[in-house]
N, C-alpha and C positions, 0 to 999 in steps of 0.2 A: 463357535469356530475360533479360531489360533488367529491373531492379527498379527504379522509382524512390520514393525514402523520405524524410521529413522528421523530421529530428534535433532532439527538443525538449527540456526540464529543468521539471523541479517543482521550485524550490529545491536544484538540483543533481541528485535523484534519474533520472537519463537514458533517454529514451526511444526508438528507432527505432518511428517510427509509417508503417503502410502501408496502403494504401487498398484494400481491396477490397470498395469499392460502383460505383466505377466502370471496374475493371476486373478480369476473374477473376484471380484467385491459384491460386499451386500449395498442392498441404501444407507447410506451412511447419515444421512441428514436426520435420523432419531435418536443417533448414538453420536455426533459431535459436540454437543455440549458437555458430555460424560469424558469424553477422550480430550477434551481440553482443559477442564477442570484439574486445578492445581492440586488440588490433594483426593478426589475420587477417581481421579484418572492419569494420565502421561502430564499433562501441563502444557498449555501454550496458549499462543495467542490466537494461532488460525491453526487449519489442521487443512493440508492441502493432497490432490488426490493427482495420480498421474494418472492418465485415464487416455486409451485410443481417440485418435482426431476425427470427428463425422466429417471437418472440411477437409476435402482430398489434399489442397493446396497443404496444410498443417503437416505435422510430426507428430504433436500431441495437444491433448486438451488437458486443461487446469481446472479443477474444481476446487472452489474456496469456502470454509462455514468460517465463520467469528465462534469465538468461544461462546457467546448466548444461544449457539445454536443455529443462526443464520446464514444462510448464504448470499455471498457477494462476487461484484464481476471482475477485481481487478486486485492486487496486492501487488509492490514495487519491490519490497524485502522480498516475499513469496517468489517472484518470479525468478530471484537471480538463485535462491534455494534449489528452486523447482530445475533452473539449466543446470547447475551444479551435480544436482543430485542424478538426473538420467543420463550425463557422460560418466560420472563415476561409477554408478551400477550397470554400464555398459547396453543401457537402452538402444543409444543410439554413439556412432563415431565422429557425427559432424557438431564441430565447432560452434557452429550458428545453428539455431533452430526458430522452427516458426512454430507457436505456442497459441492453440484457440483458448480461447477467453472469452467469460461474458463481457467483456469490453472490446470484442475486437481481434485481431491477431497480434500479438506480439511478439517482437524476434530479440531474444536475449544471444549475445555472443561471449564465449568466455576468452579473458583477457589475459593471460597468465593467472595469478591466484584471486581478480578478481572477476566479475562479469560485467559488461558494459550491454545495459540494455536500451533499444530502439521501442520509447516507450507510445510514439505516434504523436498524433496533434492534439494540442488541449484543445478541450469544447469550450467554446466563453458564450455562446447565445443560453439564458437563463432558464427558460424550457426544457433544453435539451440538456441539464446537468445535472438535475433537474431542480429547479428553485421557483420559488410562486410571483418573478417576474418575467418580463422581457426584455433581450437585448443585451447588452452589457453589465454586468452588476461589478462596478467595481466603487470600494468604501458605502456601502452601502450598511447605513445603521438599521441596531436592532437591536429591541429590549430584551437582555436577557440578561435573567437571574439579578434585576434592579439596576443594571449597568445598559447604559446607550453604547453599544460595538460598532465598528463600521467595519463589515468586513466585505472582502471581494473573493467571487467565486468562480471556480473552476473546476470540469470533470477533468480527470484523467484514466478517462472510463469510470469511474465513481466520481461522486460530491465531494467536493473540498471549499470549505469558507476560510479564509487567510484574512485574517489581522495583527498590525504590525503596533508593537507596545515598545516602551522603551527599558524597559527590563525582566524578562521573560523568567525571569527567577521567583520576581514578587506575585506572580501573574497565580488565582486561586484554582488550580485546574479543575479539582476535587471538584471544584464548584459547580464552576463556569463552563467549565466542557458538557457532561450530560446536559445540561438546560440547555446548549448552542446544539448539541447534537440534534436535540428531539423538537427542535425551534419549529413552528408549525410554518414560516417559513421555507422548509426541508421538507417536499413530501415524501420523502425515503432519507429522511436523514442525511447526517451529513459527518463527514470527520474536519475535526476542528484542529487548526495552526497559530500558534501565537506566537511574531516573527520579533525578534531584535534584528537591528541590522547592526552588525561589527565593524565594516566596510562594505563599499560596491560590489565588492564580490565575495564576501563572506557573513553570513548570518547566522545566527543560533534559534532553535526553536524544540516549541515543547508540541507534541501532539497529542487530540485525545481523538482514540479513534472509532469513528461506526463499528456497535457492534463489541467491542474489546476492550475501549476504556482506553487509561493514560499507559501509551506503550514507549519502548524506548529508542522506538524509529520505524517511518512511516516513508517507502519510498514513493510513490503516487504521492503524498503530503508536501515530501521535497520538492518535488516537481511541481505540485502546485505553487507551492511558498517561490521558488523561482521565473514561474509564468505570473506572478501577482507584481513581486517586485520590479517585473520589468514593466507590466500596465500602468501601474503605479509610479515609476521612474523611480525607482528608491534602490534597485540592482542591476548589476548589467545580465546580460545572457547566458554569461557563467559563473557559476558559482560555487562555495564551499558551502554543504547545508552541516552548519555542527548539533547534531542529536545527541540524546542523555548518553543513548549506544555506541557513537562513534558517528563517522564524516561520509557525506557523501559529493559525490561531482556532479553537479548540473548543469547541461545546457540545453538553450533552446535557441535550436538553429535557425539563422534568417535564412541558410539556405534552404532548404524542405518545410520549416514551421515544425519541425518535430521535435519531442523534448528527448533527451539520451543522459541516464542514469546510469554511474558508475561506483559500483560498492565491494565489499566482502562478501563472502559469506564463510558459516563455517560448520562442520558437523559434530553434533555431542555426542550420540549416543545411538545404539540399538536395541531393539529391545523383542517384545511380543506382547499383546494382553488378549486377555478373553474377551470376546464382544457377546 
């Protein structure tokens, strides 16, 4: 069959976005590693599906694969794509929408040209994020790839491990990241943040993410990296997160406990391939 798909970017992080609300789709989960492969297929990072809501409460569901093929609950770039993308193809006319997710509902609103998304409460109980302690995990070391890390963790609907170095330029990702990733520590893996902090409310960071590897911006990661610095007292509530990609807004409000992500996005391209 004829695929036709639209190639977007959150601050570089790249998406193959496919529509199936207006027309059926196959299983895609044997054919996303092909469609995101850089040179056998379109190229990206995730390859994200619009797909009908099963919760009545929603508008639509988000399906996510990582370029290795896998699928996952939550993307922070993907999602402000994802609102982008079904007001511009005329899915839907409302402004705000509510968005199922294997993480939960989420409600992306667009802002003028960027989207500001309502990304819920981080998980901080270690269990539930899921990591092989209890309780609070914040600076907590681990051997990985012959270096002692102390890193602190947070879902935002997926794992996030944040540690905070003082030059995140020197920092070997190539390395360091797949060995933090697959840390047996992480029983479903984890995407890794390696924060500088520039000021109280502006940091720089590199991430390597579940799944995708060193990407050029991780909005769930932001959001982690700004629910860390505040456990940690090293940021306030709001922040500037600077990615390889470009910037994103973060805060995490003392009034609801919820963090809200404010970015770009933007579209490349159209196309079609054969599946």
């Amino acid at each position: 069959m004829r695929l036709p798909f639209t190639k977007m970017h959150g601050l570089g992080n790249d998406f193959v976005v496919l529509d199936g609300v207006s027309r059926s789709l196959p299983d895609l989960a044997p054919h996303a590693r092909r469609l995101c492969d850089r040179r056998f297929g379109i190229g990206c990072d995730q390859l994200l599906v619009v797909a009908p809501a099963s919760d009545p409460t929603c508008d639509f569901r988000m399906q996510i694969y990582n370029a290795d093929g896998s699928e996952v609950e939550m993307c922070g770039n993907g999602i402000r794509c994802f609102a982008r993308y079904v007001v511009d193809r005329g899915l839907t006319t409302q402004e705000e929408i509510r968005v199922e997710t294997g993480a939960g509902v989420i409600v992306p609103r667009l802002a003028g040209d960027r989207v500001r998304v309502d990304m819920g409460r981080p998980v901080l109980e270690g269990r539930r994020i899921p990591v092989d302690l209890d309780g609070l995990v914040m600076s907590h070391p681990l051997e990985v790839a012959g270096e002692r890390i102390p890193f602190t963790c947070v879902s935002m609907g997926n794992p996030h491990a944040v540690t905070f170095v003082k030059k995140v330029a020197a920092v070997d990702l190539a390395r360091l990241g797949p060995a933090a990733e697959g840390h047996p520590f992480f029983p479903k893996r984890a995407n890794i943040e390696f924060v500088q902090i520039d000021a109280p409310d502006e940091v720089t960071v590199r991430v390597w993410e579940r799944g995708a590897g060193a990407t050029l911006a991780c909005g769930t990661g932001a959001s982690a990296v700004c629910v860390a610095g505040v456990l940690e007292g090293r940021t306030e509530r709001e922040v500037t997160v600077h990615l390889p990609g470009g910037d994103l807004a973060i805060e995490w409000s003392e009034a609801d406990d919820h963090v809200y992500m404010t970015g770009p996005t933007a579209e490349v391209f159209e196309g079609s391939l054969e599946l």
